[in-house]
N, C-alpha and C positions, 0 to 999 in steps of 0.2 A: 382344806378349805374349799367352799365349792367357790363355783364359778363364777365371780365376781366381773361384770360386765364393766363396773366402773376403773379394774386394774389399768385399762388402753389409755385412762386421764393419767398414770404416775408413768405409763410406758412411756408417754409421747411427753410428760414434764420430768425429764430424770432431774435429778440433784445433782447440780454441779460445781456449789461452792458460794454459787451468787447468785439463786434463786430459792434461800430456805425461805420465807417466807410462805411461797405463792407453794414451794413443794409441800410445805406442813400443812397449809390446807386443803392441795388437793390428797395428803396422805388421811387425815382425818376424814373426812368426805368419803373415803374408800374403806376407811376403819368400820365408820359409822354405820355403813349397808351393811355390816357382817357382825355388828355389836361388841367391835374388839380395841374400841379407843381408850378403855380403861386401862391396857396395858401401856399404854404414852407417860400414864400422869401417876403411875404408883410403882412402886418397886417391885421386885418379882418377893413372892415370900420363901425364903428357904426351906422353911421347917411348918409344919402343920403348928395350929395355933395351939398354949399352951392348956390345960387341960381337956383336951381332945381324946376323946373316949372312941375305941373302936368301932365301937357300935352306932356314930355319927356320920354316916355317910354323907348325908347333904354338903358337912364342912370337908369331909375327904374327895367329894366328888370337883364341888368348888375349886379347892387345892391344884386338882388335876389336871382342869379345865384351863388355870388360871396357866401354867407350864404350859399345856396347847396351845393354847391363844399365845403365848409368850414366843414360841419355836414358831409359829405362823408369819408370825406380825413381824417380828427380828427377819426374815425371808424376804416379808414384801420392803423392810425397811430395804434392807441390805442392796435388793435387786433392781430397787427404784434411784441406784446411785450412780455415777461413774463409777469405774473401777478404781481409781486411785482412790477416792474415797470410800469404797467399801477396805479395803488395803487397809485403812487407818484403824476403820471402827470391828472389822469382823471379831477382834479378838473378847470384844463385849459379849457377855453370855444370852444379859437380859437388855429388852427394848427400852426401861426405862434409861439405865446407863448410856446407852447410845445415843438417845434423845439429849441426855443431860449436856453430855460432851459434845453433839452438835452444837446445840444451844449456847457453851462458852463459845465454841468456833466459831459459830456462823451468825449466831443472830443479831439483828442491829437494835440498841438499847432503844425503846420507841422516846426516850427522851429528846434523840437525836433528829428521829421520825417528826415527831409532833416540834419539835424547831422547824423543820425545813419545811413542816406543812403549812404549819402559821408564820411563817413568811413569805410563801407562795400566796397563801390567802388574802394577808396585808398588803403584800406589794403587787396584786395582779390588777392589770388597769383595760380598763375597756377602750382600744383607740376607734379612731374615726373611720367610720364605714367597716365596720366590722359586725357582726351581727350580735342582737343582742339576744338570741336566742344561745347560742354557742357560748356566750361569756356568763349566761346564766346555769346553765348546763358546767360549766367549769367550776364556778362558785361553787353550786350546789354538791357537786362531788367531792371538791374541798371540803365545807363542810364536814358530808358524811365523813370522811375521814378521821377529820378533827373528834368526831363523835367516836366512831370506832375505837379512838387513843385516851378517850376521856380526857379531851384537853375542854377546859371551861373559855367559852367565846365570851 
């Protein structure tokens, strides 16, 4: 992989158990510069695809790329973690499997997300002498959040 300037954002946000969120997107962010976030969202393929002629390189070149990128990206997962949690997941071949098993582990169901946000939202009160610049700026972040979750206001 070359030299990806943006690796210093997953050095300095390792993964630690209670920051997937904020680490998936500084990992995708990092994927993104190098065009290798395909490997997040699809299974690795094992076998070249079914009537593949030798003479197809384009789909054998793909193939092989797709393994590269696979043993790349599994690296920068693996290195962007605490050790205890690389411990857990190293034995996973492919980056999709690792993501998958984070995902039960770590993620928090945004159903749970979008409750706690839309209660923040509802129950936030502007008191006396407090600025209204600052409680608009609060709202409006809410908000986008609420948007982010696709919860209907």
């Amino acid at each position: 992989m070359s030299h990806n300037p943006l690796n210093t954002i997953l050095e300095a946000n390792k993964f630690d158990g209670t920051n997937y969120s904020n680490w998936l997107r500084n990992l995708r962010i990092v994927l993104d510069f190098e065009n290798q976030t395909y490997v997040l969202d699809k299974s690795l393929p094992q076998t070249l695809p079914e009537g593949f002629l030798p003479g197809e390189r384009l789909t054998f070149e793909k193939f092989t790329q797709w393994h590269e990128d696979n043993r790349k990206v599994r690296s920068i997962v693996l290195s962007s973690m605490s050790n205890e949690i690389q411990k857990q997941l190293e034995r996973y071949e492919d980056v999709w499997s690792i993501m998958h098993r984070m995902k039960e582990l770590y993620a928090v169901p945004d159903r749970h997300i979008r409750y706690a946000v839309t209660k923040a939202f509802f129950s936030t009160r502007m008191f006396e002498g407090s600025s209204v610049r600052e409680h608009e700026v609060m709202m409006l972040s809410l908000v986008e959040k609420l948007k982010d979750l696709q919860a209907d206001l």
